[in-house]
PDB file of the backbone (N, CA, C, O) and the ligand in Angstrom, with CONECT records:
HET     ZN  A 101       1
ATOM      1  N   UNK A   1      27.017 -50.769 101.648  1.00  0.00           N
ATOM      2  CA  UNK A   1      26.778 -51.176 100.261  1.00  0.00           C
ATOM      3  C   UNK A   1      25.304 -50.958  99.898  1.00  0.00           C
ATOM      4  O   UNK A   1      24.432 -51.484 100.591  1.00  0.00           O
ATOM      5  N   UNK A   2      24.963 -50.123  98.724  1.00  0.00           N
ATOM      6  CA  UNK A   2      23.798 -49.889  98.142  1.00  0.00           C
ATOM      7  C   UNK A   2      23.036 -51.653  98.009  1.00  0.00           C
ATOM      8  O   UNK A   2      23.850 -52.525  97.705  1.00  0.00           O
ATOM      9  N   UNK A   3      22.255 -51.895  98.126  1.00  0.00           N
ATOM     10  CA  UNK A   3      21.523 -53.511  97.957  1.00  0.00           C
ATOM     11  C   UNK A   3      20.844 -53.693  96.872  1.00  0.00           C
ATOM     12  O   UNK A   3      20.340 -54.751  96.494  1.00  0.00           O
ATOM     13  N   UNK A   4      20.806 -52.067  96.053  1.00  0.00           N
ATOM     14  CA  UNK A   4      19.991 -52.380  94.387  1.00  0.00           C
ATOM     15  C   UNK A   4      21.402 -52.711  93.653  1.00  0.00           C
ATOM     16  O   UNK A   4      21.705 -53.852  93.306  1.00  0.00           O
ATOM     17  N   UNK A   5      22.160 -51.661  93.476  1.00  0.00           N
ATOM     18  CA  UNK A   5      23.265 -51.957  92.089  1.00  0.00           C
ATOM     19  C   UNK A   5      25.114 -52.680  93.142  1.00  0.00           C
ATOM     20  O   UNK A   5      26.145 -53.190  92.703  1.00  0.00           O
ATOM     21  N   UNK A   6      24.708 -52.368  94.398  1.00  0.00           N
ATOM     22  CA  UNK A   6      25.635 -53.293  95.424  1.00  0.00           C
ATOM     23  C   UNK A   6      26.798 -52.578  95.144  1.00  0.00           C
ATOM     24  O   UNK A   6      27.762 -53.342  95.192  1.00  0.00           O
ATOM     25  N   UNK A   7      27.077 -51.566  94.904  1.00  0.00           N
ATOM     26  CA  UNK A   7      27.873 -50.551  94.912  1.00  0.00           C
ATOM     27  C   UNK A   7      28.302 -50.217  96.795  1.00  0.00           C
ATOM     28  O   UNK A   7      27.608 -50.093  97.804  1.00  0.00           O
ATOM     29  N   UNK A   8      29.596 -50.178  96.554  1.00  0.00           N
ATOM     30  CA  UNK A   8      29.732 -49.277  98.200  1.00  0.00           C
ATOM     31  C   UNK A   8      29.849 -48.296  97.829  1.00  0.00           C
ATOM     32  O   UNK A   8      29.996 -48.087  96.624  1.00  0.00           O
ATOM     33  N   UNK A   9      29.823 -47.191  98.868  1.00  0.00           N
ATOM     34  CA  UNK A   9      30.139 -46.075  99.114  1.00  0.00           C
ATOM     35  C   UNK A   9      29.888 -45.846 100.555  1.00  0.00           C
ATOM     36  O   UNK A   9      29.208 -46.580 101.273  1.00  0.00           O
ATOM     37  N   UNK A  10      30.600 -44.579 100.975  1.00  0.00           N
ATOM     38  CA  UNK A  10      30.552 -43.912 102.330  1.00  0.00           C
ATOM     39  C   UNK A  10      29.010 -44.173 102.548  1.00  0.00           C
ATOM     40  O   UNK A  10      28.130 -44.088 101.691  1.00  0.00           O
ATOM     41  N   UNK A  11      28.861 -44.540 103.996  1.00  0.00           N
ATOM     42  CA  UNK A  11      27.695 -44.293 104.773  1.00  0.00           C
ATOM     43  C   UNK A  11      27.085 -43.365 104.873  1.00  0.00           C
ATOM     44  O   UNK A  11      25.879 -43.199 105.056  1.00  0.00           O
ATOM     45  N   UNK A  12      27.862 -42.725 104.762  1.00  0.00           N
ATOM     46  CA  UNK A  12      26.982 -41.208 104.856  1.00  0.00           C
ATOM     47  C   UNK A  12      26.265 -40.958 103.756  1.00  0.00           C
ATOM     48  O   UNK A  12      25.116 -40.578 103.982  1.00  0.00           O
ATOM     49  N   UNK A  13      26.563 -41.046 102.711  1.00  0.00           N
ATOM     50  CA  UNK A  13      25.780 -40.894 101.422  1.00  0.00           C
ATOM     51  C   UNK A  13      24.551 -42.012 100.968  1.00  0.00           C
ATOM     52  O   UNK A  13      23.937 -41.972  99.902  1.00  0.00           O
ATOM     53  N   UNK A  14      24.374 -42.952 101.996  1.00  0.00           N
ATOM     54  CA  UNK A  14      23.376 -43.541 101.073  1.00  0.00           C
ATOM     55  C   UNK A  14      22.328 -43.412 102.312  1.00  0.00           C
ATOM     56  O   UNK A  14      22.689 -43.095 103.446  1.00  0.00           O
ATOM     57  N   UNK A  15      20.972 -43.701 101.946  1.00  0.00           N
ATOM     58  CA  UNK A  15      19.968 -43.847 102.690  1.00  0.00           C
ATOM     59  C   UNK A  15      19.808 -45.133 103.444  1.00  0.00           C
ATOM     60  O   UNK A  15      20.183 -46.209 102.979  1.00  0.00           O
ATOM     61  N   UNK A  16      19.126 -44.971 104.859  1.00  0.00           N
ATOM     62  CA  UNK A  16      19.296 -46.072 105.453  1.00  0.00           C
ATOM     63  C   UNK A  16      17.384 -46.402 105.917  1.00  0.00           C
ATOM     64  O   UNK A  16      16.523 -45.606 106.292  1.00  0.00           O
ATOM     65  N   UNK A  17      17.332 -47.616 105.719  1.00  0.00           N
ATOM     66  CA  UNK A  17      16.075 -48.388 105.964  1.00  0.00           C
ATOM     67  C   UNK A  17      16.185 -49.432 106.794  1.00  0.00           C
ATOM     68  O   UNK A  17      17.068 -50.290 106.779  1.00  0.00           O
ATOM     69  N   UNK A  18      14.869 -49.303 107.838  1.00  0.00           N
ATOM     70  CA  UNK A  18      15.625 -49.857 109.254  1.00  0.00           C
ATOM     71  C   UNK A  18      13.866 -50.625 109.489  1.00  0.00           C
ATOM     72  O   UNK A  18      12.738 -50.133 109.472  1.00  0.00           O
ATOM     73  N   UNK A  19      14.516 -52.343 109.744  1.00  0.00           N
ATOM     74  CA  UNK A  19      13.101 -52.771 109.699  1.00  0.00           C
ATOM     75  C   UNK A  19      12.935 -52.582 111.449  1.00  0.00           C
ATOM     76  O   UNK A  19      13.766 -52.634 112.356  1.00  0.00           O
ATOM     77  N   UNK A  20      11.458 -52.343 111.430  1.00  0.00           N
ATOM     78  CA  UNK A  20      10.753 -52.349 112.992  1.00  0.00           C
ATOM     79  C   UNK A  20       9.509 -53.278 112.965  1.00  0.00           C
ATOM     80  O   UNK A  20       9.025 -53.919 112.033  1.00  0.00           O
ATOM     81  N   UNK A  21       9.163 -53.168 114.173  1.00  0.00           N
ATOM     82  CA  UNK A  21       8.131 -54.212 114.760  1.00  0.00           C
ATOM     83  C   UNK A  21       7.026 -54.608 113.683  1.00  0.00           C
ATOM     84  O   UNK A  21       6.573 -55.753 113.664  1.00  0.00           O
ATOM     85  N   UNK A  22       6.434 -53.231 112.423  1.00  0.00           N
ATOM     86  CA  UNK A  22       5.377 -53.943 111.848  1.00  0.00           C
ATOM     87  C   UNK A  22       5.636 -53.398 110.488  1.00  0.00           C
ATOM     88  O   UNK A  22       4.718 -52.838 109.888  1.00  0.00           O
ATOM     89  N   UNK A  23       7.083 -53.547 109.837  1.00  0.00           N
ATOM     90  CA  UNK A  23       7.541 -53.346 108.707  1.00  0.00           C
ATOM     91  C   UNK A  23       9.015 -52.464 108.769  1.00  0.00           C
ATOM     92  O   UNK A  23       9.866 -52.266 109.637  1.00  0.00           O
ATOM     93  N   UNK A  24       8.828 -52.074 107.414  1.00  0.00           N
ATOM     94  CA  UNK A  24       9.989 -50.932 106.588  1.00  0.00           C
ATOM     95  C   UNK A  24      10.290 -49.782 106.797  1.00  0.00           C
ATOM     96  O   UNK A  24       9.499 -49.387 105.941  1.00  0.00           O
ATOM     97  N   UNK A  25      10.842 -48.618 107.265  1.00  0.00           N
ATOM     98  CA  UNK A  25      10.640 -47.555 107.602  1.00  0.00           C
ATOM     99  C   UNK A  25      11.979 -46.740 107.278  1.00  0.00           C
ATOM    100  O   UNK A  25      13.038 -47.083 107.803  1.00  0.00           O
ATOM    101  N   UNK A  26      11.884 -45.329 106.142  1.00  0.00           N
ATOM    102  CA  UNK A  26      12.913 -44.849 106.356  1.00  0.00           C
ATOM    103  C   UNK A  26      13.962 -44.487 107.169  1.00  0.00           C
ATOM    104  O   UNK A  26      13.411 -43.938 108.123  1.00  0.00           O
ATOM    105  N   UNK A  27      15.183 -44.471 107.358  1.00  0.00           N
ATOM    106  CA  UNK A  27      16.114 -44.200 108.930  1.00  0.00           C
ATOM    107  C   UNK A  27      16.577 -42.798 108.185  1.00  0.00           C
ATOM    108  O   UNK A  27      17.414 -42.763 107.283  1.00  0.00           O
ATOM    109  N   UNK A  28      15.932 -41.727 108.684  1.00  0.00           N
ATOM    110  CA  UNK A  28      16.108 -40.481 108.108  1.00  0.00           C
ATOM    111  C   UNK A  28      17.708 -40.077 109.018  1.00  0.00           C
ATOM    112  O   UNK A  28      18.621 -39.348 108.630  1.00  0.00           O
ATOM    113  N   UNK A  29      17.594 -40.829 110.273  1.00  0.00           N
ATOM    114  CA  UNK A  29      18.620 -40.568 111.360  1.00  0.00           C
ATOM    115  C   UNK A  29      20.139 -41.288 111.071  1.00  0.00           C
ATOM    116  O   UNK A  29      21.291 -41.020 111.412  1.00  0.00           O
ATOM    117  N   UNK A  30      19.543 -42.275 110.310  1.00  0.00           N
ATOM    118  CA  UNK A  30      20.977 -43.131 110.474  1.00  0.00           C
ATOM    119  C   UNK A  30      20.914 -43.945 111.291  1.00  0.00           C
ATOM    120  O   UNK A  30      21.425 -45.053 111.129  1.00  0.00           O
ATOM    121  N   UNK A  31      20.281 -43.605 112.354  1.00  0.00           N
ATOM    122  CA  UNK A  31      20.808 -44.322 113.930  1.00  0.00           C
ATOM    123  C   UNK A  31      19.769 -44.795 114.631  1.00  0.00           C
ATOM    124  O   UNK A  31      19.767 -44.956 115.852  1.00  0.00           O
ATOM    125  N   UNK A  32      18.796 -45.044 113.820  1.00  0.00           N
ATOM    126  CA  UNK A  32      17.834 -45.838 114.514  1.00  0.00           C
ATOM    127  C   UNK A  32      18.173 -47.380 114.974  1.00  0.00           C
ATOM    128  O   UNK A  32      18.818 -48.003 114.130  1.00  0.00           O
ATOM    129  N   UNK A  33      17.810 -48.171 116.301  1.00  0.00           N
ATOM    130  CA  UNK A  33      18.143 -49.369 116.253  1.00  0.00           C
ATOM    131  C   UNK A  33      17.209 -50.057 115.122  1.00  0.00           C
ATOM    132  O   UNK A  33      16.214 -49.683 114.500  1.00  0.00           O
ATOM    133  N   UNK A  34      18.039 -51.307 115.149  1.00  0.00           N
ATOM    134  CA  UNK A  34      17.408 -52.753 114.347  1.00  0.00           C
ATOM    135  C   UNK A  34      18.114 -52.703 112.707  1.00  0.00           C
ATOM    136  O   UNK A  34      18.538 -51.749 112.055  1.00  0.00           O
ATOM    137  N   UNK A  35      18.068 -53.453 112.546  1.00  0.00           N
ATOM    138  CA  UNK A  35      17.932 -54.129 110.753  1.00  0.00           C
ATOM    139  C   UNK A  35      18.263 -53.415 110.242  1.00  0.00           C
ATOM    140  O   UNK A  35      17.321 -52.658 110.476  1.00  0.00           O
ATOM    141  N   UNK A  36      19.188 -52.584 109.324  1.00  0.00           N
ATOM    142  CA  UNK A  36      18.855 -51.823 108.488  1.00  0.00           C
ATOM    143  C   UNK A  36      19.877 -51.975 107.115  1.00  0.00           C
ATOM    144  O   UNK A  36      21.056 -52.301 107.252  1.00  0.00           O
ATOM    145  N   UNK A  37      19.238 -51.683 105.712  1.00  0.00           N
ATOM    146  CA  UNK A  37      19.594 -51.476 104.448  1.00  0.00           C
ATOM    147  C   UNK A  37      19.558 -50.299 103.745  1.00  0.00           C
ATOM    148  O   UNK A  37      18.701 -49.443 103.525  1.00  0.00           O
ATOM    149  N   UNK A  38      21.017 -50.521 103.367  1.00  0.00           N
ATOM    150  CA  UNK A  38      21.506 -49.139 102.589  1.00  0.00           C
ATOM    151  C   UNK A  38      20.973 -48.736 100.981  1.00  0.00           C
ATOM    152  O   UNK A  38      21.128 -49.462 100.000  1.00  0.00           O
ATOM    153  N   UNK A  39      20.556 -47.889 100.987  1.00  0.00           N
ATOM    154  CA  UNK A  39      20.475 -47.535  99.649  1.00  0.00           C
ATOM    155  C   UNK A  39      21.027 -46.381  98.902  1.00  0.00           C
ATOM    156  O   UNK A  39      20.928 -45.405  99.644  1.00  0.00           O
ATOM    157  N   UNK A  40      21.772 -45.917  97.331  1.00  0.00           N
ATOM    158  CA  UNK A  40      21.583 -44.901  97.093  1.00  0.00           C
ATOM    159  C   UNK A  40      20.447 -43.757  97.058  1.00  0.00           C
ATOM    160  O   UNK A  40      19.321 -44.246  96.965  1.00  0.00           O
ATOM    161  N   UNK A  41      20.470 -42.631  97.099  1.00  0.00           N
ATOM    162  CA  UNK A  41      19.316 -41.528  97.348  1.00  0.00           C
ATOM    163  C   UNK A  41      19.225 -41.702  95.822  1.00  0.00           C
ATOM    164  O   UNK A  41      19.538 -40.589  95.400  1.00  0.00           O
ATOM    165  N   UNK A  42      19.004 -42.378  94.921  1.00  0.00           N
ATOM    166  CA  UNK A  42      18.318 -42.010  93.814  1.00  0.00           C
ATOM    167  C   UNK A  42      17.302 -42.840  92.902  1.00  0.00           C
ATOM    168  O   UNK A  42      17.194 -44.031  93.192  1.00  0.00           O
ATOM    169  N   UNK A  43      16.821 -42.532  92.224  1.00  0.00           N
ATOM    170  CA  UNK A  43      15.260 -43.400  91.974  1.00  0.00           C
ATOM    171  C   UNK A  43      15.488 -44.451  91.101  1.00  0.00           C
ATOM    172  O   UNK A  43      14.665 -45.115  90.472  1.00  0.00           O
ATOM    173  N   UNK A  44      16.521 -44.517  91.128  1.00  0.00           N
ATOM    174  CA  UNK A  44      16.951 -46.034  90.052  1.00  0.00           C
ATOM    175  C   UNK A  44      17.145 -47.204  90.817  1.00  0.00           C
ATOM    176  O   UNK A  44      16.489 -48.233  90.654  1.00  0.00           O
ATOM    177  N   UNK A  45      18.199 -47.028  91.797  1.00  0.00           N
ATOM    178  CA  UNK A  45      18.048 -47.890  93.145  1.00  0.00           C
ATOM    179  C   UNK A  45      16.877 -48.088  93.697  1.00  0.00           C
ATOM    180  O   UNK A  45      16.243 -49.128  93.520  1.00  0.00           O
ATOM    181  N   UNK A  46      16.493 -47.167  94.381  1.00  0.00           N
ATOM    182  CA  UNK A  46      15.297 -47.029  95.097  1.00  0.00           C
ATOM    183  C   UNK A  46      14.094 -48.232  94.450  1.00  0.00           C
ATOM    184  O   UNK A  46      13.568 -49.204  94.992  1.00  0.00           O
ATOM    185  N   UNK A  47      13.961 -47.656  93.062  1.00  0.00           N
ATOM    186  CA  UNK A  47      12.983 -48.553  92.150  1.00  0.00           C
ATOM    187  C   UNK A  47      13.384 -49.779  92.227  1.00  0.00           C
ATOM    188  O   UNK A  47      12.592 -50.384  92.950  1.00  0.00           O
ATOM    189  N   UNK A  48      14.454 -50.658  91.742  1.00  0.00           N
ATOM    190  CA  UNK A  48      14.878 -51.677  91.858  1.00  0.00           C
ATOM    191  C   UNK A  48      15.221 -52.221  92.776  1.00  0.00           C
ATOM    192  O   UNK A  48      15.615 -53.373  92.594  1.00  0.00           O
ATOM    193  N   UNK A  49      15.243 -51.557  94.467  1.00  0.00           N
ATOM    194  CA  UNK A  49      14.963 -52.206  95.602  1.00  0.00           C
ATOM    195  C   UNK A  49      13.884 -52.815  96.032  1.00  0.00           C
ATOM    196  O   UNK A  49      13.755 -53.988  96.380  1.00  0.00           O
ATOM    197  N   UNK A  50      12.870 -51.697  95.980  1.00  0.00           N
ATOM    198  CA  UNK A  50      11.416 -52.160  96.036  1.00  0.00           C
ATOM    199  C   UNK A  50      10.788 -52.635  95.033  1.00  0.00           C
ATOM    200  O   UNK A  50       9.594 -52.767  95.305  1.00  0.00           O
ATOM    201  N   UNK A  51      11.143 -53.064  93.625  1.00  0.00           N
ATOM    202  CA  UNK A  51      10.307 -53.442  93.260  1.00  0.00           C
ATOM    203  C   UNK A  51      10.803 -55.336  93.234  1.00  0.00           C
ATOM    204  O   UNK A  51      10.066 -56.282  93.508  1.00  0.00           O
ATOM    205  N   UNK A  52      12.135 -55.375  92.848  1.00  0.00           N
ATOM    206  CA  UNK A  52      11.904 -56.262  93.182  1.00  0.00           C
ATOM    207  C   UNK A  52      11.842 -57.126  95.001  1.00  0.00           C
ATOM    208  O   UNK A  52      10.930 -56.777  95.751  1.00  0.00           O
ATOM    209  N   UNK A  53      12.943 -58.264  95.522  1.00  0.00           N
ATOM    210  CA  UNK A  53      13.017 -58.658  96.616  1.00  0.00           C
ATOM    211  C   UNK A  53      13.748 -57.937  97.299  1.00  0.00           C
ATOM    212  O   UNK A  53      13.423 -57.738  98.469  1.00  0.00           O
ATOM    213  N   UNK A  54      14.799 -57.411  96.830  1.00  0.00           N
ATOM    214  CA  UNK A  54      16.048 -57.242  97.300  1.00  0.00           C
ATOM    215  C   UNK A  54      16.105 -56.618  98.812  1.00  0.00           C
ATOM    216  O   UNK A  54      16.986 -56.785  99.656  1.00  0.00           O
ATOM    217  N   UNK A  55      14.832 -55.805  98.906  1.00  0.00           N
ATOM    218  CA  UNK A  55      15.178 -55.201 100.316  1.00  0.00           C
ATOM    219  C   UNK A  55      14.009 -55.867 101.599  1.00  0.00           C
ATOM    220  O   UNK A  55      13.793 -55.412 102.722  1.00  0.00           O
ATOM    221  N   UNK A  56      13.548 -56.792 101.086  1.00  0.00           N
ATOM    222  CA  UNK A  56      12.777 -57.859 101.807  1.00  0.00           C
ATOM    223  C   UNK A  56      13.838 -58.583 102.496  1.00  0.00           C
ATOM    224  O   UNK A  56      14.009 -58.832 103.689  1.00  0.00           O
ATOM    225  N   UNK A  57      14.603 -58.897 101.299  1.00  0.00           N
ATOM    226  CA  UNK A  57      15.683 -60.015 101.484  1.00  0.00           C
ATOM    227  C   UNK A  57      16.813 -59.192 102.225  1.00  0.00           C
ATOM    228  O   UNK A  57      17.248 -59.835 103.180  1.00  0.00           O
ATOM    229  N   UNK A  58      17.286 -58.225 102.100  1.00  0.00           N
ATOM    230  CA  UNK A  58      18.336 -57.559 102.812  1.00  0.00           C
ATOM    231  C   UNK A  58      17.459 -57.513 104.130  1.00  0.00           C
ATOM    232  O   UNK A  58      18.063 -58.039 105.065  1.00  0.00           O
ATOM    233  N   UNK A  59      16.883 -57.292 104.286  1.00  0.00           N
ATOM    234  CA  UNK A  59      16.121 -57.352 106.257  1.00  0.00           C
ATOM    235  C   UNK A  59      15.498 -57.818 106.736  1.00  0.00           C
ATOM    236  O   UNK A  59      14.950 -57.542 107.804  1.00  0.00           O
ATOM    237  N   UNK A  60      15.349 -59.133 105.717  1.00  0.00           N
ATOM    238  CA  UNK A  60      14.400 -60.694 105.854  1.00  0.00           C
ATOM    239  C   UNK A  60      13.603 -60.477 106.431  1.00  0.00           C
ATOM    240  O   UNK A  60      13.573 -60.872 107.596  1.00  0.00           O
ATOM    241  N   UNK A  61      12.839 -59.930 106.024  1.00  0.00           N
ATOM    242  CA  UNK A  61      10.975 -59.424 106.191  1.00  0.00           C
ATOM    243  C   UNK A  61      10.396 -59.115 105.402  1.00  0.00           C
ATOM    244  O   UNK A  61      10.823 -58.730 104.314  1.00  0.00           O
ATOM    245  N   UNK A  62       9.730 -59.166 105.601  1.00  0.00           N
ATOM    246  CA  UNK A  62       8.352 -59.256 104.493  1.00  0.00           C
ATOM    247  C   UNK A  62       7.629 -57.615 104.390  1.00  0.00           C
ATOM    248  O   UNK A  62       7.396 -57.152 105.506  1.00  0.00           O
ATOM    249  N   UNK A  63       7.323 -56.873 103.438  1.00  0.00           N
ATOM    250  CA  UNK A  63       7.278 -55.726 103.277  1.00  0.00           C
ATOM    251  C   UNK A  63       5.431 -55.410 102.970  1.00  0.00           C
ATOM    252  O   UNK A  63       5.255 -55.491 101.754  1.00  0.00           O
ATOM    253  N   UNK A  64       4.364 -55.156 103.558  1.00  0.00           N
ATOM    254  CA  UNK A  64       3.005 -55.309 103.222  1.00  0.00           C
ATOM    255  C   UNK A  64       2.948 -54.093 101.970  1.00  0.00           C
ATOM    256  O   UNK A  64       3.736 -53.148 101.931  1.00  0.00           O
ATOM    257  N   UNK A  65       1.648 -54.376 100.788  1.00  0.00           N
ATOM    258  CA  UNK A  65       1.759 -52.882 100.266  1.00  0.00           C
ATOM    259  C   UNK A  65       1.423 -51.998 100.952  1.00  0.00           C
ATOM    260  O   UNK A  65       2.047 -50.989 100.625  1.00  0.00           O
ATOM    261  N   UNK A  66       0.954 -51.872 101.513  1.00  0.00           N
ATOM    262  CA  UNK A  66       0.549 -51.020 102.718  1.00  0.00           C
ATOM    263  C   UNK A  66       2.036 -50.074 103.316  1.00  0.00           C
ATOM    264  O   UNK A  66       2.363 -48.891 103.406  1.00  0.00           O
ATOM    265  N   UNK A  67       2.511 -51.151 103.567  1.00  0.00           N
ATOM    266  CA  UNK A  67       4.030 -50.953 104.148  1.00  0.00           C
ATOM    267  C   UNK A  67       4.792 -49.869 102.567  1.00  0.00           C
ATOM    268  O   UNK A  67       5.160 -48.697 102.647  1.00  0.00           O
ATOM    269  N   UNK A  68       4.818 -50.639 101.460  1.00  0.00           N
ATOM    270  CA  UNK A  68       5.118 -50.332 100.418  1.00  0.00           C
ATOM    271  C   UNK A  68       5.061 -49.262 100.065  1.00  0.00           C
ATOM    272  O   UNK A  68       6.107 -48.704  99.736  1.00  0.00           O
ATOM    273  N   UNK A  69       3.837 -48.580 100.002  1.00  0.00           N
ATOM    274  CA  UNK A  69       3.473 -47.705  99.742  1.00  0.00           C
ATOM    275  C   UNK A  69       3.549 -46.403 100.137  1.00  0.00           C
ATOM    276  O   UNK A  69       3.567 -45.450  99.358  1.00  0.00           O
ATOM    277  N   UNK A  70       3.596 -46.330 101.404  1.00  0.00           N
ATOM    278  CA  UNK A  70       4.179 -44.949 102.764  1.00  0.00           C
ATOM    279  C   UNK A  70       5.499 -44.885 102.592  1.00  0.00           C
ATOM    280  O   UNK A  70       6.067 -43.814 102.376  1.00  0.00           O
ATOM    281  N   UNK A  71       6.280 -46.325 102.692  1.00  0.00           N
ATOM    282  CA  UNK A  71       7.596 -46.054 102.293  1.00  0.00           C
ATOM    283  C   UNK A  71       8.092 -45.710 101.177  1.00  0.00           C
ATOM    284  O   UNK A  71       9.263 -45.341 101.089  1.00  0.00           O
ATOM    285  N   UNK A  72       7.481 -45.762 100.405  1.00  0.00           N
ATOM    286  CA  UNK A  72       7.261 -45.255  98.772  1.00  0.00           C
ATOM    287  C   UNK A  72       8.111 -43.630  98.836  1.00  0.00           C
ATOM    288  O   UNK A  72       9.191 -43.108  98.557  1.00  0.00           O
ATOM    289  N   UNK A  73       6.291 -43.206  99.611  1.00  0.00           N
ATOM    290  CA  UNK A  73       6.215 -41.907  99.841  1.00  0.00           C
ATOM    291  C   UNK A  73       7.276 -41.090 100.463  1.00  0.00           C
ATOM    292  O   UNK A  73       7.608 -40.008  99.982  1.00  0.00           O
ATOM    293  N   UNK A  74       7.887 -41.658 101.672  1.00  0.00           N
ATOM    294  CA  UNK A  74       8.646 -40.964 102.354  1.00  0.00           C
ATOM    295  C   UNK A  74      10.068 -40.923 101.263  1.00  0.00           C
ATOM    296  O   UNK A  74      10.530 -39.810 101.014  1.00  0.00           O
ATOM    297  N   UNK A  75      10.657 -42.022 100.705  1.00  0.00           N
ATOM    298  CA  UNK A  75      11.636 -41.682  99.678  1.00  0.00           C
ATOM    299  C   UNK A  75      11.599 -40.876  98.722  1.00  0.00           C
ATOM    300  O   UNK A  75      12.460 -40.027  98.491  1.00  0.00           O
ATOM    301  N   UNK A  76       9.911 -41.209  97.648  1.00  0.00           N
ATOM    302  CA  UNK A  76       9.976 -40.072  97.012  1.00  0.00           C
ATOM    303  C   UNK A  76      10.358 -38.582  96.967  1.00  0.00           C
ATOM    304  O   UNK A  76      10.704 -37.769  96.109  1.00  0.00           O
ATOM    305  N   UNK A  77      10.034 -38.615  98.885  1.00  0.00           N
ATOM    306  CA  UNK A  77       9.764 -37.135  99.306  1.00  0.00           C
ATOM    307  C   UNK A  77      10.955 -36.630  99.465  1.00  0.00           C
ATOM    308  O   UNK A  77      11.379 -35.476  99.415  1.00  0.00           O
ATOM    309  N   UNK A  78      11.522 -37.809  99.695  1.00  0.00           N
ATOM    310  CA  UNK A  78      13.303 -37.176 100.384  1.00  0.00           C
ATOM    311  C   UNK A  78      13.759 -36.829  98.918  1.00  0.00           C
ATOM    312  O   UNK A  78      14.235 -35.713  98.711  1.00  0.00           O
ATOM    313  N   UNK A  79      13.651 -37.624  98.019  1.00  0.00           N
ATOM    314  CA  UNK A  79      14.741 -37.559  96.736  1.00  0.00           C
ATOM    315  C   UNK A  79      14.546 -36.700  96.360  1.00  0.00           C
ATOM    316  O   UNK A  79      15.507 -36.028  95.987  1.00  0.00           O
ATOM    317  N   UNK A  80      12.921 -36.054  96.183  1.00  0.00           N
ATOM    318  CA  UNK A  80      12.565 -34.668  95.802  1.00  0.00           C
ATOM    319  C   UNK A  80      13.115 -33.743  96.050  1.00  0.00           C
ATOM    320  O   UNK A  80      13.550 -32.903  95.263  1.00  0.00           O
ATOM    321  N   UNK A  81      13.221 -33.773  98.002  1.00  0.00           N
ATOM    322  CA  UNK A  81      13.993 -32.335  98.542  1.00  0.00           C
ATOM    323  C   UNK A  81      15.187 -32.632  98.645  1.00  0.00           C
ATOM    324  O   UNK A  81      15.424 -32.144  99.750  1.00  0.00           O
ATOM    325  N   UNK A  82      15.958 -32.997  98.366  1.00  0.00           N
ATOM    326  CA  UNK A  82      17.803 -33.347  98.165  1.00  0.00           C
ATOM    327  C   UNK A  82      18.049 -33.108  96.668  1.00  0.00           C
ATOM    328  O   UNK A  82      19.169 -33.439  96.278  1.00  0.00           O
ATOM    329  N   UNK A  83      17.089 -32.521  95.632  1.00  0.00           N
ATOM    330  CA  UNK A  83      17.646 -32.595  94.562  1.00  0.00           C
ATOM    331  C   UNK A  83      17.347 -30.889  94.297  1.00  0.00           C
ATOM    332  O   UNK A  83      17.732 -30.349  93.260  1.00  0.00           O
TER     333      UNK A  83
HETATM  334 ZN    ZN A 101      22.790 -48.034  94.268  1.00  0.00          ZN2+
END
């Protein structure tokens, strides 16, 4: 289930975010261990995950901007090259 608009869909289609030892980190693999929250690949979700709680709260951790911000990047980057 997407965690911005809580939509399901196949696993395969949504992006996966997998918390580790010192934050948020895209799961470009799928299959990374630990925590992880689904999202759609598109910038409406994406936006409304991070901006508000929702994906703090989906992997009950706390997200630094720091953290925020790289992970920002790496989605932007993906949505870019998938489109
Ligand atoms: Zn969604």
């Amino acid at each position: 289930m997407c965690i911005a608009c809580r939509e399901s869909e196949g696993k395969r289609t949504l992006l996966r975010l997998v918390r580790v030892a010192d934050g948020v980190e895209l799961d470009e693999t799928g299959k990374r261990a630990g925590r992880g929250a689904y999202i759609h690949p598109q910038a409406g979700c994406w936006e409304r995950a991070i901006s508000g709680s929702m994906l703090q709260k989906a992997l009950r951790t706390k997200i630094s901007a720091e953290n925020q911000e790289s992970l920002s990047a790496s989605v932007s980057e993906l949505l870019a090259s998938a489109v």
